[in-house]
C-alpha positions in Angstrom: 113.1 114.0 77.4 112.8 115.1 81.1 111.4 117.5 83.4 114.8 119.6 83.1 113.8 119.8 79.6 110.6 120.9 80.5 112.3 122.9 83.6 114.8 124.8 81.0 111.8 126.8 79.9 110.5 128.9 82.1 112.2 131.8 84.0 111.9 132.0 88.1 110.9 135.8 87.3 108.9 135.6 84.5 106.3 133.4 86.4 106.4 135.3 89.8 105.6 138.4 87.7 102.6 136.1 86.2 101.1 134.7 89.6 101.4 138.2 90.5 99.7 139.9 87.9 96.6 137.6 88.0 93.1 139.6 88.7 89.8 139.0 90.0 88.7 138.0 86.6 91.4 135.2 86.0 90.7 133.8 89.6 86.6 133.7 89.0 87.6 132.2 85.5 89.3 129.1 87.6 86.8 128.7 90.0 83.8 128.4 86.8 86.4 126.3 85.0 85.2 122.2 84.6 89.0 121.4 84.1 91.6 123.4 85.5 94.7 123.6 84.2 98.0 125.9 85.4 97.5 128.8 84.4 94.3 128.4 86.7 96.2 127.4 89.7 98.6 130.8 89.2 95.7 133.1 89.8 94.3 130.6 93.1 98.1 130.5 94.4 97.8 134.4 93.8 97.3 137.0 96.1 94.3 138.3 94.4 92.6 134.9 95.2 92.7 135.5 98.9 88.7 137.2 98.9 87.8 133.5 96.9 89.3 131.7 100.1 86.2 130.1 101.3 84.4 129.8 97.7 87.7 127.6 97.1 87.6 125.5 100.4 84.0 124.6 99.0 84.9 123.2 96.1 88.1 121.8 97.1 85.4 119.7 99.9 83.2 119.0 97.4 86.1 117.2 94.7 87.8 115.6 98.0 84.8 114.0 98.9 83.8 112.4 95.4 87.2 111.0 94.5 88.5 110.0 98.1 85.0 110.2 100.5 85.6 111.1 103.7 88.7 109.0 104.7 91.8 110.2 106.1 94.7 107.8 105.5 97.1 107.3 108.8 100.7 106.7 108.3 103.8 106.8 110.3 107.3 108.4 110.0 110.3 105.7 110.9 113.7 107.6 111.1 116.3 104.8 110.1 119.4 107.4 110.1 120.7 111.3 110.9 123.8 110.9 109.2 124.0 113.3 106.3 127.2 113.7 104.1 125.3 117.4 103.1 125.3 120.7 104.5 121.5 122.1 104.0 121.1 125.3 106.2 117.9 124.7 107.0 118.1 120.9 108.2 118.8 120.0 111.4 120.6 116.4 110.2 123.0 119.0 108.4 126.7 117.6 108.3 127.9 121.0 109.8 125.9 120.1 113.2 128.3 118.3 115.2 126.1 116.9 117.0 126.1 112.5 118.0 124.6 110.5 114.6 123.4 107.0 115.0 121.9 104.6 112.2 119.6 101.9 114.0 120.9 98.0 113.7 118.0 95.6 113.0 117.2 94.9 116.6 116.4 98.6 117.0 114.4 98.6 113.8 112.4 95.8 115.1 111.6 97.2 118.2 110.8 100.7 116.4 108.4 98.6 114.6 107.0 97.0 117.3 105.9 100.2 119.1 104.2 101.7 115.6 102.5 98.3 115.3 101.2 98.8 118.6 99.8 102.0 117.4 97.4 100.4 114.9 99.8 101.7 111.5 100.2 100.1 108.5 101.5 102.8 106.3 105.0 103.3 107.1 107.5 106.3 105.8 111.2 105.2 105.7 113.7 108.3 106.6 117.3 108.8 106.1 119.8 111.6 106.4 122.2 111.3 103.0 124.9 109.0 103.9 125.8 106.9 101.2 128.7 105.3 103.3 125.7 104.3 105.7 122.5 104.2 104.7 122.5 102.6 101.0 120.7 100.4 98.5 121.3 97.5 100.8 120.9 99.0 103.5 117.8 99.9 102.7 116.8 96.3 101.4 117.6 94.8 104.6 115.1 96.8 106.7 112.3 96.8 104.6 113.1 92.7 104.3 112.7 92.7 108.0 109.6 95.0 108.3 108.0 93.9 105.2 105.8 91.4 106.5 104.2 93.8 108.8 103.2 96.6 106.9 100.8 96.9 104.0 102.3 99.8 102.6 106.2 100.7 102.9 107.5 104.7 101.4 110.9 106.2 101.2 112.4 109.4 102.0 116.1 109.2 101.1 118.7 110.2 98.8 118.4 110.3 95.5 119.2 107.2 93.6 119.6 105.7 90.3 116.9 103.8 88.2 118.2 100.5 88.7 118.5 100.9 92.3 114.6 102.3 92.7 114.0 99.0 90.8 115.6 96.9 93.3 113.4 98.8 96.4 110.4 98.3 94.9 110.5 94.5 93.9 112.0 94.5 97.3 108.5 96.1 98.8 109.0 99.9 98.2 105.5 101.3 97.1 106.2 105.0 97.3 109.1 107.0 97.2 109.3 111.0 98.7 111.5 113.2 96.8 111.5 117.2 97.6 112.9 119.7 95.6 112.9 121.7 98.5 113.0 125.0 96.1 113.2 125.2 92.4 114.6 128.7 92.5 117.9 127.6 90.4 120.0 130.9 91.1 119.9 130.6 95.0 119.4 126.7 95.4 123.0 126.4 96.1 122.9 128.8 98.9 120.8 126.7 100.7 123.2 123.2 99.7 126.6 124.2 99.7 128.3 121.0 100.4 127.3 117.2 99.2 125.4 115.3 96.5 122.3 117.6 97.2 124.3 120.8 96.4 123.5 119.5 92.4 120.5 120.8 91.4 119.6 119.3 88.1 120.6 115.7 90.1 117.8 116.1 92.1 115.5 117.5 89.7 115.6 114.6 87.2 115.0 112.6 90.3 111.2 111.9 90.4 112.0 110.9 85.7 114.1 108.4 87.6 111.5 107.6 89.9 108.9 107.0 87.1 111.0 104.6 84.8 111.4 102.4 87.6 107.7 101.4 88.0 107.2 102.6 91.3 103.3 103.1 92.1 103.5 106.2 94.3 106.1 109.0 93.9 105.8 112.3 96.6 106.4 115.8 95.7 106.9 119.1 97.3 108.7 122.3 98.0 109.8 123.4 101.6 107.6 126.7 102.3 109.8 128.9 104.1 112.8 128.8 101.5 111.5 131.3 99.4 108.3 132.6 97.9 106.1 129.8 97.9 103.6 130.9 95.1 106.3 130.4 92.7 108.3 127.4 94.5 104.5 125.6 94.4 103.7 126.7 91.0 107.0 125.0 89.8 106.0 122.0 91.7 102.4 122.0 90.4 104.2 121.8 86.6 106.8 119.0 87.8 103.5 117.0 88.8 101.6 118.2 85.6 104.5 116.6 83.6 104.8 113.5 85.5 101.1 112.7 85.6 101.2 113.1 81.5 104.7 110.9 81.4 104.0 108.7 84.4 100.2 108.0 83.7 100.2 104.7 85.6 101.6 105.8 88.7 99.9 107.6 91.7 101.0 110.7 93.3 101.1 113.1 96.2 102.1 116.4 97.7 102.9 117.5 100.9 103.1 120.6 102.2 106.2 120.9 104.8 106.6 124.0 106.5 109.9 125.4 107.9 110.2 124.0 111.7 113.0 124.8 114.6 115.5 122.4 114.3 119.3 122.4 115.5 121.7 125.0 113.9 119.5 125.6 111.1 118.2 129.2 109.7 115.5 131.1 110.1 112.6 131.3 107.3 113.3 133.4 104.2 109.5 133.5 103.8 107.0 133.5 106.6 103.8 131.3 105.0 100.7 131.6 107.2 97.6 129.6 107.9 95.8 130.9 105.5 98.1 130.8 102.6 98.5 127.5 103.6 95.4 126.5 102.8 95.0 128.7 99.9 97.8 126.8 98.3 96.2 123.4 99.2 92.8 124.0 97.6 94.6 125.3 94.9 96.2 121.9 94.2 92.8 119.9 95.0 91.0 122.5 92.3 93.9 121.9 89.5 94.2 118.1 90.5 91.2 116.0 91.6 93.1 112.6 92.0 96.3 113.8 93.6 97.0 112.9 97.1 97.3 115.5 99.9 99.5 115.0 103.0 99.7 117.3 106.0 102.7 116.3 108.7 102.7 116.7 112.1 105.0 119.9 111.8 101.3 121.6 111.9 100.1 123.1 114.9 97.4 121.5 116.1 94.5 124.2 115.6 95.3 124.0 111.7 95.3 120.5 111.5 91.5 120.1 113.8 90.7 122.5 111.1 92.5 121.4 107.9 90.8 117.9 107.7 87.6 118.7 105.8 89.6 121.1 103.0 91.1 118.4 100.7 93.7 116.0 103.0 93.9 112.3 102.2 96.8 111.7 104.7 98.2 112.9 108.0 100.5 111.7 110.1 100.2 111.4 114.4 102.6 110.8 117.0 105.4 111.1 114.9 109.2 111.0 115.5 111.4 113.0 113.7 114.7 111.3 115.0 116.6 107.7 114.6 115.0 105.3 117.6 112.1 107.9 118.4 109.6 105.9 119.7 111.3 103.7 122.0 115.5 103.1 121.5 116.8 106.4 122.0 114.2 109.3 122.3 116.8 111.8 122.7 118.8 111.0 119.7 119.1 114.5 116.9 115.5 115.6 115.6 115.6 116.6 111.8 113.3 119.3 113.0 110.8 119.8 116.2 107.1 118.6 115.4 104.5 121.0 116.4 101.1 118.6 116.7 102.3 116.0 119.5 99.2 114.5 120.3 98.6 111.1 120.2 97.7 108.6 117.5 94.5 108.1 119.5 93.7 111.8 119.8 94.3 112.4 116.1 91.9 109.5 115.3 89.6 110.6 117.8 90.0 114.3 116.2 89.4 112.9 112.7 85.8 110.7 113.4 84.6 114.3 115.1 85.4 116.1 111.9 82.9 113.3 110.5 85.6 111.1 108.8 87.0 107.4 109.0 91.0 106.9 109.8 92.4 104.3 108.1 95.3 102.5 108.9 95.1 99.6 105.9 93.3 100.9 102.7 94.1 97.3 100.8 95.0 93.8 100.9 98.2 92.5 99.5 96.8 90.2 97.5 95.4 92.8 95.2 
C-alpha cells in the first residue's frame, strides 16, 4: 500500500464541502481536544475558525515552545540549476520561458558555498529545475561530495526519483529531501503541468512512499497556496503527512508554506491567501501535529515574518537566492520566483533574538 491508495478515497468536493460546513462547535471541540486529529484541523483550516484566531496562536506558542523551545533553525537556499524539461505555468524555471539556463560547474558551486559559509550557515537546501539530461543522480552526488564536508546538514529540492536513487543521496550525505505536490486537486493538476515528467500526477504523489522506503531522515511537504483553495489543497496535505508519520514512523518531517510569488511568464494566483489565513493554516498544523517542523521562506514579506516567529516556526530562511550562482557567480541569472523579505542574514538573526529566540545555524554534531 501507498498514499494513492489512501489518496483514491476521498473526493476533492466532498472534503471542501466538509471544511466548509464545520461550526463554532466543531472548532471549540478542537481547541479543548488533548489529541487532535483531522477532522480537527478541517474545522481550524475553516472559515468558521477565523473568530478562534488568537485562542489558536496561543496554543500553537504554547506546543512550539515545549517540543522545540524558542529556537529558530537558519538554513540556506543553493540553486544548482534553472533548466526544467517541464512546463508549470506558475514557475518561472518553466521550459516555455525562453529565457538563458545555466547549471553551475564545481568551481561555481564552491565559490557559492564559500559566500553562504561566510554567512554563518550550516543547513543547506539543494535546488534544481527538472532536467534529467542535466541535473541527475550523479550530478547530484558530485556536489554534495564537494560541499559535504562543510555543512552539517545537506536537503534536496529536485525531481522526483526512484528509491534506489534516494538511497544513493542519502549514503552519499542527503538528510532531507523537499517534495511539493504543489495541488492535490486531481481534475485540474494537469492544467497547471501540461508538458514533462511533472505533468503525471500519481508519479509525484507516490513520491514522498518513495522517499520513506529509502531511509531518508527528513522528508518536506507542502502545497503551493495560490493554485487553488488552500483549505482543501492543505487538508490533503495534512492526510499525506498523517499517513507518512503512521508508515514512516522513524523519520522526521516538515511543512512549508510557499506562497505564489512574481516570477517570469508565469500566471497570476487562482486564489488570493492572506496574512491571516496564513497563519490560521500554520497553527492549525502546530495544533494537529506537535513534532512536525514548520518552515517559512523568504517569499514572505517582511512585516509577517517580524511577526510570524513566535506562532509555531522552527525554520526560516534569510538572504536567500532564488537563481543558479545567486550569491556571487551570476546574480542576474533566471529567478524561479522574486523573494519578498531581502534583508540580511544578520538582520534576520538580529530580528529573531528581539522576538526573544536563539538562531541556530548547527543544531548537531556529526558524530551523533
Amino acid at each position: 500500500m501507498n498514499f494513492k491508495n489512501i489518496f483514491d478515497k476521498y473526493n476533492w468536493d466532498e472534503q471542501k464541502a466538509s471544511i466548509y460546513s464545520k461550526t463554532s462547535k466543531d472548532v471549540e471541540h478542537a481547541l479543548s481536544a488533548k489529541k487532535r486529529n483531522l477532522e480537527d484541523f478541517k474545522a481550524l483550516i475553516s472559515p468558521v475558525a477565523v473568530p478562534y484566531l488568537e485562542q489558536m496562536a496561543k496554543l500553537s506558542h504554547e506546543l512550539t515552545t515545549k517540543r522545540f523551545g524558542k529556537t529558530i533553525q537558519m538554513y540556506a537556499p543553493m540553486y544548482l540549476s534553472n533548466e526544467c524539461n517541464n512546463i508549470c505555468t506558475y514557475c518561472g524555471f518553466s521550459l516555455d520561458n525562453k529565457v538563458k539556463r545555466k547549471t553551475l560547474t564545481d568551481a561555481e558551486i564552491l565559490k557559492e558555498v564559500e559566500f553562504i559559509k561566510g554567512q554563518g550557515f550550516n543547513h543547506i537546501l539543494l535546488v534544481t529545475g527538472e532536467a534529467n539530461h542535466t541535473v541527475h543522480v550523479d550530478y547530484f552526488k558530485k556536489a554534495i561530495a564537494l560541499i559535504r564536508s562543510k555543512f552539517a546538514n545537506i536537503s534536496i529540492e529536485v525531481q522526483p526519483l526512484e528509491t534506489e536513487e534516494y538511497k544513493e543521496l542519502h549514503e552519499a550525505g542527503v538528510y532531507s529531501v523537499l517534495v511539493y505536490q504543489e495541488t492535490y486537486h486531481k481534475d485540474v493538476y494537469k492544467q497547471y503541468h501540461p508538458k514533462g515528467k511533472k505533468s503525471n500526477f500519481d508519479y509525484r504523489l507516490e513520491t514522498p512512499d518513495r522517499v520513506g522506503q529509502s531511509g531518508t531522515h527528513k522528508i518536506g511537504l507542502g502545497v503551493l497556496l495560490g493554485l487553488e483553495d488552500w483549505r482543501v489543497d492543505s487538508f490533503f496535505c495534512a492526510l499525506h503527512l498523517d499517513y507518512l508519520q503512521k508508515t514512516y514512523w522513524q523519520t522526521k518531517y516538515s511543512i512549508s508554506f510557499p506562497r505564489m510569488r512574481p516570477a517570469e511568464g508565469i500566471i497570476e494566483p487562482n486564489v488570493i491567501v492572506t496574512d491571516k489565513e496564513l497563519v490560521q493554516l500554520l497553527c492549525a498544523y502546530r495544533l494537529l501535529n506537535e513534532d512536525v517542523e514548520l518552515s517559512i521562506s523568504t517569499r514572505e514579506s517582511e512585516n509577517l515574518r517580524n511577526h510570524i516567529i513566535p506562532l509555531g516556526v522552527t525554520s526560516m530562511s534569510a538572504g536567500s537566492k532564488t537563481n543558479p550562482g545567486g550569491y556571487s557567480v551570476e546574480p542576474e541569472s533566471l529567478e524561479q520566483f522574486e523573494i519578498s523579505d531581502e534583508r540580511s542574514v544578520l538582520e534576520i538573526s538580529e530580528l529573531i533574538k528581539r522576538s526573544g529566540y536563539e538562531p541556530v545555524y548547527k543544531d548537531w554534531e556529526k558524530m551523533f
